[in-house]
C-alpha positions in Angstrom: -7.4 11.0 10.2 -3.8 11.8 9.5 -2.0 9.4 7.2 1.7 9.5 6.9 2.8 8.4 2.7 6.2 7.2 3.0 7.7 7.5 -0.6 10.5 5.4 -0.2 13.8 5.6 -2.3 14.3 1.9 -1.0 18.0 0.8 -0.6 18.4 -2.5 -3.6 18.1 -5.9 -1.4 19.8 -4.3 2.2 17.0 -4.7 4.8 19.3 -3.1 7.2 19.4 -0.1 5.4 15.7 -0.1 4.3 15.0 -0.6 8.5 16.9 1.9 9.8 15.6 4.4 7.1 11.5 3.0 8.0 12.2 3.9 11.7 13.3 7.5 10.7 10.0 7.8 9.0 7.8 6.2 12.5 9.3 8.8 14.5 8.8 11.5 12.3 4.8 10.2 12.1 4.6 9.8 15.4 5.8 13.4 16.2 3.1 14.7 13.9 0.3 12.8 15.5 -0.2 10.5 12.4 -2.7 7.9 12.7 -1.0 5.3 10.5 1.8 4.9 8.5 2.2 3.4 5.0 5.2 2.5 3.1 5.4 1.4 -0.4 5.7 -2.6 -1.6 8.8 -4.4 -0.8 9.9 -1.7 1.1 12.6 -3.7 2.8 14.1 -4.7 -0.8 12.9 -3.5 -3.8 10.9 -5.5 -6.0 13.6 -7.8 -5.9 13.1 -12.0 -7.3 15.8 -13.2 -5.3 14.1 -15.3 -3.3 16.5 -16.5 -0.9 16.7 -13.1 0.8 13.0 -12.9 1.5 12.6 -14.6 4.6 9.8 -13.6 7.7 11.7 -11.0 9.9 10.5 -8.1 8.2 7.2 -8.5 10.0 8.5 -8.8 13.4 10.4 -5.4 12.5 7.2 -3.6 12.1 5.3 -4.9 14.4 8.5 -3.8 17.1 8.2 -0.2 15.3 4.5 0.2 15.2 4.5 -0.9 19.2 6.7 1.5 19.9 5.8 4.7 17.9 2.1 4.1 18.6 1.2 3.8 15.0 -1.0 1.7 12.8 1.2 0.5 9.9 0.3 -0.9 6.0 3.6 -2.2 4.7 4.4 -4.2 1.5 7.4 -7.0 2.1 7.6 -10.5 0.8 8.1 -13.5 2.5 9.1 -17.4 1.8 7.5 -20.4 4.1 10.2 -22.9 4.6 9.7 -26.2 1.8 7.6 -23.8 -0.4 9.3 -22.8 -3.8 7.7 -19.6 -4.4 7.0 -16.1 -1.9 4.3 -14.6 -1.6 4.2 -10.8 -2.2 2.6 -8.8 1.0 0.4 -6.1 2.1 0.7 -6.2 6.2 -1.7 -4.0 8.6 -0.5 -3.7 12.1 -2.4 -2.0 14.6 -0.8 0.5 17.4 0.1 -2.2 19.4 1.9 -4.2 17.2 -0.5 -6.8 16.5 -1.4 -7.7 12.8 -4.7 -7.1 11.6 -4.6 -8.0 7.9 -2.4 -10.3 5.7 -3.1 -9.8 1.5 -0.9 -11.3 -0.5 -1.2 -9.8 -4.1 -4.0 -11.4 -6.6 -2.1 -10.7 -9.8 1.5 -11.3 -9.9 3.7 -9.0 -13.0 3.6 -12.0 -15.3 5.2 -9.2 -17.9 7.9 -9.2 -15.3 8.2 -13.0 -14.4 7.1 -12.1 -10.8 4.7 -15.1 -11.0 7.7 -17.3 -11.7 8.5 -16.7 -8.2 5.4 -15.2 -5.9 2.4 -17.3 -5.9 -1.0 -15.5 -6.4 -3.2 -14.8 -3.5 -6.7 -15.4 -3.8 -8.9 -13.2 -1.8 -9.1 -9.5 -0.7 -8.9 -8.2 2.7 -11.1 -6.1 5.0 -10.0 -4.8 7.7 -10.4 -1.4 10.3 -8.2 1.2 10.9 -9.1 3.6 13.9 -12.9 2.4 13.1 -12.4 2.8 9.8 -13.4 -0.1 7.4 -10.5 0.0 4.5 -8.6 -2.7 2.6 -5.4 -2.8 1.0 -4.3 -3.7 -2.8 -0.5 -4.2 -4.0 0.5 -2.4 -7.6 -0.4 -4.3 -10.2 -3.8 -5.2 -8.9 -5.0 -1.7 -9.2 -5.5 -2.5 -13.2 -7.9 -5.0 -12.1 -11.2 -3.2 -11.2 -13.1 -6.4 -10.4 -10.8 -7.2 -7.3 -11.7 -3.4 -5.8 -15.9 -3.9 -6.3 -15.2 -7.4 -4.4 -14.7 -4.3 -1.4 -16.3 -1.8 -2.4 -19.6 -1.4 -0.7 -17.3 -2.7 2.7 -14.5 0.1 2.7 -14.2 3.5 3.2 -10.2 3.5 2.1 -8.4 1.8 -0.2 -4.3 1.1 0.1 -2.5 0.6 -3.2 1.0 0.0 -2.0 3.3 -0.2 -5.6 6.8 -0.7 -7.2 5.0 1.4 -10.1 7.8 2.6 -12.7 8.4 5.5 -14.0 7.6 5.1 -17.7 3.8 4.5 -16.9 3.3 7.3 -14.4 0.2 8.5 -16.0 -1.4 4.8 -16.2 -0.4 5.0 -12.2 -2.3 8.5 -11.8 -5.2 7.8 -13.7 -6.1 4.2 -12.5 -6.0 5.5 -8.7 -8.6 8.5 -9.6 -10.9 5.8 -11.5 -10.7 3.5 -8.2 -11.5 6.1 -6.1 -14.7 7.8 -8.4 -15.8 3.8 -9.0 -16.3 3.0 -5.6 -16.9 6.5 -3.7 -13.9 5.9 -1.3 -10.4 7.1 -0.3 -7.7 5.7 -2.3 -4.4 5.9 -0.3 -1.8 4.8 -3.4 2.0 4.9 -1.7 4.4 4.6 -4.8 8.5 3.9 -4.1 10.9 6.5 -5.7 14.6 6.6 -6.9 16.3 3.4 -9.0 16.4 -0.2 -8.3 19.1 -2.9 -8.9 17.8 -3.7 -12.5 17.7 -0.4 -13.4 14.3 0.6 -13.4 13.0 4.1 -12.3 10.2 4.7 -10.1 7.8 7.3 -10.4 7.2 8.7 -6.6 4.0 10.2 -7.6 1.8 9.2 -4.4 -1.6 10.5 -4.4 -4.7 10.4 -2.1 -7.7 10.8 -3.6 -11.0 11.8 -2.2 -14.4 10.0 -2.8 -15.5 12.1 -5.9 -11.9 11.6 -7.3 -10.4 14.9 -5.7 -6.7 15.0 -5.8 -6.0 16.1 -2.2 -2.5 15.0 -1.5 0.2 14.2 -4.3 4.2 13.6 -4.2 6.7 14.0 -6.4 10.1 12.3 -7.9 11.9 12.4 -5.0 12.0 10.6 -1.4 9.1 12.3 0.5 7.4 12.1 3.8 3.9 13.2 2.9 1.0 13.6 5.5 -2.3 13.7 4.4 -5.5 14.7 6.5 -9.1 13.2 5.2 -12.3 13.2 7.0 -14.0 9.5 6.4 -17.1 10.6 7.1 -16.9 12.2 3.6 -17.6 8.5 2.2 -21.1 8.7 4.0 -22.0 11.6 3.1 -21.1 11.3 -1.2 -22.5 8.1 -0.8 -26.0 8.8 0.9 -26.0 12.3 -2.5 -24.8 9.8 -4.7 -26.0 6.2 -4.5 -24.0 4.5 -7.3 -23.3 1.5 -5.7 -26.4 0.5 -5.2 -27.1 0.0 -8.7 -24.0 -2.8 -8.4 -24.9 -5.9 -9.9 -23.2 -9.5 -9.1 
């Protein structure tokens, strides 16, 4: 399976920009053959709390995109229902067709950031399959919660950790996507943004895939990337069937 990371050096609350940039990145994926595409959270704003400019197009967008590249897509954007006060914070899966095929909105708002002053909390995980392949997807701050990625674990063969992860805790970033993958004996897919935001806050880049047995096969650097990474799933199976950890998994 060919993943395409898109480390995005997203453009500070212009969703113009931010699509016109993400349909660059489709037809590059698409040229290379890529089974799926994954850009980071908020992609279309930055980890922006303005709520008023988080309204529902942003979906319709990629669904248009992954219909016509071809491409299954993971995206992280944020939406507002009409009469509701607060967002909700997304992870969207669209499948080659354009259809959605998973909707997570993130379990643990930044409360050290006051996003839980204006997301509300989702409250259950996804599963959902990607070219046959069981996965589920996380947003940033989740990944310091372990217990949310066991709720999958025996389920999924890849994980998705979309983030707005900053720049002065790269090595928390790095070292809590190895654990998830060695944990639970999976991919783990983590798509990081890059570049400064509109308050001022670096972002790390750093994007990693890491293997089952927590092999570093894929990594990105500082700067806006188009990374494509090549994993065989079936290597799940097989360090699962040598090493049967999960079993031993107690409610």
């Amino acid at each position: 399976m060919k993943i395409a990371l898109i480390q995005m050096n997203t453009a500070w609350e212009s969703k113009t920009a931010n699509y016109a940039r993400a349909e660059k990145f489709f037809k590059k994926a698409a040229e290379k053959a890529c089974n799926v595409i994954v850009f980071p959270e908020m992609f279309d704003t930055g980890f922006s709390m303005n709520i008023s400019i988080h309204k529902e197009e942003t979906a319709g967008v990629l669904s248009g995109l992954a219909k016509k590249y071809g491409l299954n897509v993971i995206a992280g954007f944020a939406a507002k229902t009409p009469g509701r006060r607060k967002a909700k914070n997304l992870a969207v899966a669209f499948d080659r067709s354009g259809s959605v095929i998973a909707n997570y909105a993130k379990m643990r708002p930044f409360a050290f950031a006051d996003e839980d002053k204006y997301f509300s909390a989702g409250n259950s995980s996804v599963v959902f399959s990607v070219e046959g392949i069981p996965a589920s997807v996380f947003i940033c701050y989740d990944l310091r919660f372990p217990e949310i990625f066991r709720e999958v674990a025996r389920e999924v063969w890849m994980i998705f950790v979309i983030a707005n992860w900053p720049d002065s805790r790269k090595d928390h970033w790095e070292t809590l996507l190895k654990a998830r993958a060695i944990e639970n004996q999976c991919f783990v897919i983590g798509v990081n943004r890059t570049g400064k935001d509109g308050n001022g806050i670096r972002y790390a880049g750093a994007s990693h895939v890491y293997g089952p047995t927590g092999k570093d096969i894929c990594t990105g650097g500082r700067r806006e990337q188009f990374i494509v990474c090549e994993i065989n799933p079936e290597e799940v199976r097989k360090v699962r069937c040598r090493f049967p950890f999960l079993d031993d998994m107690r409610p």
